[in-house]
Structures are given as C-alpha cells and as structure tokens.
N, C-alpha and C positions, 0 to 999 in steps of 0.2 A: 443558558441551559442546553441548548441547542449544540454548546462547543461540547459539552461535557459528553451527548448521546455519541456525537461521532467520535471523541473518544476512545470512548467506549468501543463503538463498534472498530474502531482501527487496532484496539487492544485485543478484540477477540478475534479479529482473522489472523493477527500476528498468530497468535493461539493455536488456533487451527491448522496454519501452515506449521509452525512447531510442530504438531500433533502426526500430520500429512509425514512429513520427515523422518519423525523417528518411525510409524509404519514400516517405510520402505527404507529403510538407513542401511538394510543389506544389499539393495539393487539398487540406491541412486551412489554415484561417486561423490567422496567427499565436496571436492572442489562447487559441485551443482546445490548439494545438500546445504553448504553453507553460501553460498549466493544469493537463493532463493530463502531463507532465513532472517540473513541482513537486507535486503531489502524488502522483505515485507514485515520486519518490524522497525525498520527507517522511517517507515512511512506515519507511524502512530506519533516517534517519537521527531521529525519534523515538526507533524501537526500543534504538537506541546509546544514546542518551540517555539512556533509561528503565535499560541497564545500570548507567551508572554514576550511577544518581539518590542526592540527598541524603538520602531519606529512604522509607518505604513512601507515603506520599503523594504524594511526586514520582514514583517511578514507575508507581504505579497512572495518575496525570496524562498520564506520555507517553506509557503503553501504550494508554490513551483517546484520544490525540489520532493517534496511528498509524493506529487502528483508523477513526478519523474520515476520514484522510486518503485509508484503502485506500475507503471507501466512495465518497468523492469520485474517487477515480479509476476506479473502477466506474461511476458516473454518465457521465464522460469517455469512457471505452473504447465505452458504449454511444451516445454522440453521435458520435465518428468513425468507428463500425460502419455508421451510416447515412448518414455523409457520405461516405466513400469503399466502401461494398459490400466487404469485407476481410473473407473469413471467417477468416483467420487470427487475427481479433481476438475468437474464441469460444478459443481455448486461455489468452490474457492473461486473457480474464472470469472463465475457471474458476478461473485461480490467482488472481487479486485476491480471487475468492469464496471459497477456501480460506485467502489470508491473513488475510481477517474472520475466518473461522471460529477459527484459532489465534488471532488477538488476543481476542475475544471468551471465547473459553478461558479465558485466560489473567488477564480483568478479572472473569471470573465466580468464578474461583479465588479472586482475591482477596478477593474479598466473599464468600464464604462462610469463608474464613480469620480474617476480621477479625469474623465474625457469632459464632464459635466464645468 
C-alpha cells in the first residue's frame, strides 16, 4: 500500500510541476520548460518501474535513477525560481526535497539489506 501512496504522490508533483509550466510558459525558454517536465515526471515513472523490476538489482537501479532524476528537477525548480521570481516554487522544492529524502531511504535500505 505504501508503493501505491508514493505513487501517487510522485504522480501529483509531476502535476504540479506541469501546472508550474504552463503558468509561466511565456517567461521560461522552451529548452528549461521541458527539462524540468521530463524529469520530474521520470521520477514517478522510474518509481513504477522499479515496482515491477526483474530482479533486486533492477530495482535498486530504477529507485537510483528516480532519486537522480528528483535531484535534477530540484536543480530545475531552482533555475525557474530565478527566472520568473515565483515563490510558489518554494512548496514544489520542499516536496522534490522530501521526495530525495524517501528515495534515498529507500536505496539506503537496500544496501544495508543486502550488507546483512
């Protein structure tokens, strides 16, 4: 149940960030607009991946590349924070910061799993 909630919530910041986008899709450059796009709906759909992975290395793999992706989109959120002045884009930063934190979790877990 627990895969399902984060999900979810990786489904709804994708969202958000969509949302954030088309806002400012006059002031941000395409190039940024869609960077920040794909990588923060990579990160949901890693996550999905990593459910239905082949094996514990494949998913350790996509839970790594998630977690890579939310970082990238953090990088993102903090470039069209200063491109369009948007303090609304301090609530996206907190949650992409919290979705590191769960991924992160979640790869640390494994490696002390697999250390046992």
């Amino acid at each position: 149940m627990l895969s399902d909630q984060f999900e979810e919530r990786f489904i709804d910041f994708g969202i958000s960030v969509i949302e954030l986008v088309q806002q400012h899709k006059t002031e941000l450059p395409f190039s940024v607009a869609d960077q920040v796009i794909r990588s923060a709906t990579s990160i949901g759909a890693n996550y999905a991946e990593a459910q239905n992975a082949s094996s514990k290395a494949d998913f350790k793999n996509k839970i790594f590349i998630a977690k890579k992706e939310a970082g990238e989109t953090r990088y993102w959120l903090r470039l069209i924070a200063r491109i369009v002045g948007d303090t609304d884009i301090a609530a996206l930063s907190d949650e992409v910061q919290q979705i590191i934190l769960i991924l992160q979790k979640i790869v640390t877990t494994l490696r002390e799993k697999s250390a046992q």
